[in-house]
N, C-alpha and C positions, 0 to 999 in steps of 0.2 A: 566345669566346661564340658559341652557335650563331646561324643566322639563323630570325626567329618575323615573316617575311612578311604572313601567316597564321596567325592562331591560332581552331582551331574548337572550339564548344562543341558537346559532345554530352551528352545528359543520360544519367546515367550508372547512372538505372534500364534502359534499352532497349541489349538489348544487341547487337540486330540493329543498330543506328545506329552502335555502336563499331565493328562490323565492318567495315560500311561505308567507316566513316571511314580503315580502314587500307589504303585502295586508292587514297586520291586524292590520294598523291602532297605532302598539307599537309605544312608545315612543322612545327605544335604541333599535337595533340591533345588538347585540353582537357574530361576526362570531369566533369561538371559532377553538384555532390551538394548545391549551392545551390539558386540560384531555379529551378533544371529540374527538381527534383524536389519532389513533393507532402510533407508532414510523414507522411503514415504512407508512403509507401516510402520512406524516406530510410537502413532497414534491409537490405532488398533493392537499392540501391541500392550503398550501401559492399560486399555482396558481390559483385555482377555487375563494380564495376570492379577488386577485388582478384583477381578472376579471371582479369579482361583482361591486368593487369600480371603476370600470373604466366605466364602461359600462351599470349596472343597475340603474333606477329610486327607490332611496328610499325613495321617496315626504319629507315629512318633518321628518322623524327618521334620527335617531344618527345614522350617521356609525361606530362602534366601533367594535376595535378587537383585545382578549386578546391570546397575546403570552405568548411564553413558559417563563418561569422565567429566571432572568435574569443570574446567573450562571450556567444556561444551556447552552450548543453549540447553543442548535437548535433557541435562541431565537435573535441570531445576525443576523441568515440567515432571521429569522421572519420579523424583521426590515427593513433590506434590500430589500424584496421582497413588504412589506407593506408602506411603506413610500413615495416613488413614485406616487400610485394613491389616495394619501390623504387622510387614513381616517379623522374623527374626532377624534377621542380617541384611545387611547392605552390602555388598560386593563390589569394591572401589578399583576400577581399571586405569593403567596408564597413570598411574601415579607418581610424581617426581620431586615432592617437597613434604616434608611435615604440613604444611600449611594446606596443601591439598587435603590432607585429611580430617583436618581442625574445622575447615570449611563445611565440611560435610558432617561432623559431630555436630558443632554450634546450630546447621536450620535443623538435625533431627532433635534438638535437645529442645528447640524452641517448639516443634510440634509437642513433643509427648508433655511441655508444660502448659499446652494451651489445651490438650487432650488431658489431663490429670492424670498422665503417666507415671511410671516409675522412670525417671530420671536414668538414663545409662542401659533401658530395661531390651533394647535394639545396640546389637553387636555388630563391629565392622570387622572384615575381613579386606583384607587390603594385599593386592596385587602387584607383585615386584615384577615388572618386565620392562624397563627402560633402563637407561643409563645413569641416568640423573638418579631413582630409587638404590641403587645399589651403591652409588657412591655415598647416598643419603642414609642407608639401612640404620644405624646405630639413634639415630634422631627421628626417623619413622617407626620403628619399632618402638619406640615410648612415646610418640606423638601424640596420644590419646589412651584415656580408659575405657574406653568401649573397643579397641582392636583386640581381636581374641586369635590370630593368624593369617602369618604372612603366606601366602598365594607362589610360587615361582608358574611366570609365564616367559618360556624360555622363546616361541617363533614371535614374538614383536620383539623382544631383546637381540635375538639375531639379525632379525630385518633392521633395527634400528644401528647395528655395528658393524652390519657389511658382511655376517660370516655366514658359512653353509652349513645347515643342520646335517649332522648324517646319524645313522641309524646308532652306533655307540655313545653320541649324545659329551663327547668328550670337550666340546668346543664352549659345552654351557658346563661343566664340570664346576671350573671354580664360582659359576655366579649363583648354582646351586647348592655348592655348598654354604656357599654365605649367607643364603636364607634358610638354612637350618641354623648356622651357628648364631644367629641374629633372632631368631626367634628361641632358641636354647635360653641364651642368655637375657630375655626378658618376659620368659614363662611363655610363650606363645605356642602356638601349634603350624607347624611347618606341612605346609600339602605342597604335594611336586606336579610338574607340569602336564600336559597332556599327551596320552598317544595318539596322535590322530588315524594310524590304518587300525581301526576298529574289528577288522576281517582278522588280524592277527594276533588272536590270541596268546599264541606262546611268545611271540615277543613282547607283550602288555605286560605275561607275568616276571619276564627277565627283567625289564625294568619296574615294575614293580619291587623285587628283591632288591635293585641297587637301588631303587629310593627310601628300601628297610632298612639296609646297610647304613646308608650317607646319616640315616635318622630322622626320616620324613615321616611323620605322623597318619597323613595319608594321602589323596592322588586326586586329578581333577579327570572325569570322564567326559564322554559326547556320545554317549551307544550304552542302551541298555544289556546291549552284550558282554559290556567290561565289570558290571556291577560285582558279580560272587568274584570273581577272580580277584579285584581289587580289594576287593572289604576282605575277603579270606587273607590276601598276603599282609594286610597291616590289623591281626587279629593276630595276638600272640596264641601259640598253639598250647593242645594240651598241656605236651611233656616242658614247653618254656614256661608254661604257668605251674605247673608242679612242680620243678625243680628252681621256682622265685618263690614258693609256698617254704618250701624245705628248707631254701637257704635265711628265710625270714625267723621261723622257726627256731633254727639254730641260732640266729645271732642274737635273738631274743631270750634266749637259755644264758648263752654263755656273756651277756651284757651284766644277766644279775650277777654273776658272778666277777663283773669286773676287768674281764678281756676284749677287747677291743680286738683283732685279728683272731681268726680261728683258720682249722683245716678243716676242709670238707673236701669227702671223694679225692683225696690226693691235690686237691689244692688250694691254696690259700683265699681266704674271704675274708676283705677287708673292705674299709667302705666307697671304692668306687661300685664294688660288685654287688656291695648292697643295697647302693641308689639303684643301679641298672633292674634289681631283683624286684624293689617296689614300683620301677617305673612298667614294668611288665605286667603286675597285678593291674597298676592304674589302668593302662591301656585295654585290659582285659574288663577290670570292670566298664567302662568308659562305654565299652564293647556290648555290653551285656552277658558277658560270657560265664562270669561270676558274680557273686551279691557281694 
C-alpha cells in the first residue's frame, strides 16, 4: 500500500494548480471535480484532468481523483471521462451505504475488463462525512476490495448534524476516532480531515500531532503551503525509527531463545510494543525514509 502522508486537493478545473502540484514532492494528488468545481465547469473540468492523466509526469505521487458522488448525474460522466486515462484512485464523497461503494467498484471493474486491465488494479478511497457512513463504518469498511482508506471529512459531517466547528475540533472527536478505529480494524489507512486556514501553520502542525496521536496515517490538504509540515509530522522520526530498529532487534534475539517478554531500557517489551515498533519501520519505509 503506498504511503498518502499528504493527500492534496486541487480543483481540477485550473490546470496551472495541477502543474504545480507536480513539483512538491506530495505524496497523493487529489484533482478534485467535486466541491472545487462550480456546476457549469464541471465539463471543462473532467477534460483538463484527463489531460493531466495522460500526458503529465507525476514522478512518484498518486494520481487520484475525487468525483461527484455517486447519486449524482454528473458522477457517471466523471467516470467515463476518468477511467480511460488511468487514474490510481477514485476518491468517493458523501458516501452513506456500502452499496454506494459497490456501485462504483462494479462500472470500474467493467472498464478495466473491456480495457484488459488488471482487475482491482484502480483503488478507492472512500470519504466518511455524513451520518449515515459512520453509523454504516463497520459494513463500509469491508464493502469492497479495492478500498485502500477511509477519508474523515469532518465540515459536511458537522453541517449535516447542526454542530459548530471550533478550532479544538472536539465536537468531531468521537466521529474521528471511529475512522481510525474502523480502518485499524480492517487493515486500511485512516487520513484526517482538513485544515482549512492554510496561513496557519502552527495550528496545522498542532493538529497534525493529535491526528498522530488518535493514529491517522496521514492528512488531507488545500495549500501547497501545508505539504512539508504535514508529510514531516506522519514520517516517523529518526530517533522513533531507531529505537523500533532496536527494540526489533532485541525481540528477535531473545524469540530464539524462547522468551516472549523482555526488558529493554528499564521497561518491559512485550507484544503490543512490538506491533507498535514494526508499525513504525512500516510507516517509515512506506515513507521512503528507510529500504
Amino acid at each position: 500500500m503506498r504511503s498518502r502522508r499528504a493527500l492534496l486537493y486541487m480543483p481540477g478545473s485550473d490546470d496551472h494548480k495541477i502543474k504545480k502540484a507536480l513539483e512538491l514532492g506530495v505524496d497523493s494528488i487529489c484533482m478534485d471535480l467535486e466541491d472545487g468545481v462550480a456546476i457549469n465547469r464541471k465539463d471543462h473540468a473532467r477534460q483538463v484532468i484527463a489531460h493531466a492523466l495522460a500526458n503529465y509526469d507525476f514522478k512518484n505521487a498518486e494520481k487520484a481523483v475525487r468525483i461527484n458522488p455517486i447519486n449524482n448525474p454528473f458522477a457517471l460522466r466523471d467516470l467515463e471521462t476518468i477511467l480511460p486515462v488511468r487514474p490510481h484512485a477514485i476518491v468517493l464523497p458523501k458516501v452513506r451505504f456500502p452499496t454506494d461503494i459497490r456501485k462504483v467498484s462494479a462500472i470500474i471493474t467493467e472498464h478495466e475488463k473491456k480495457q484488459g486491465l488488471l482487475i482491482g488494479e484502480i483503488r478507492l478511497l472512500v470519504i466518511i462525512e455524513t451520518p449515515q457512513a459512520l453509523v454504516n463504518l463497520r459494513e463500509i469498511a469491508q464493502a469492497d476490495s479495492r478500498i485502500e482508506a477511509l477519508i474523515f471529512g469532518a465540515e459536511d459531517l458537522i453541517g449535516e448534524i447542526g454542530g459548530i466547528r471550533t478550532q479544538n475540533a472536539n465536537e468531531v472527536l468521537f466521529a474521528r476516532s471511529s475512522v481510525v478505529l474502523y480502518a485499524a480494524a480492517f487493515q486500511l489507512q485512516a487520513i484526517d480531515m482538513v485544515y482549512f486556514n492554510f496561513k496557519d501553520l502552527d495550528g496545522l502542525a498542532v493538529e497534525c500531532q493529535r491526528g498522530v496521536e488518535l493514529g491517522f496515517s496521514g492528512k488531507q490538504i488545500i495549500h501547497p503551503n501545508q505539504v512539508d509540515i504535514v508529510q514531516n509530522a506522519f514520517t516517523p522520526s529518526d530517533d522513533q525509527i531507531a529505537q523500533a530498529e532496536k527494540i526489533i532487534h532485541e525481540y528477535n534475539i531473545y524469540t530464539e531463545s524462547g522468551v516472549g517478554a523482555f526488558a529493554l531500557d528499564g521497561k518491559l517489551i512485550d507484544a503490543p510494543i512490538i506491533k507498535a515498533a514494526y508499525n513504525i519501520i512500516n510507516k517509515a519505509r512506506a515513507a521512503g525514509k528507510i529500504i
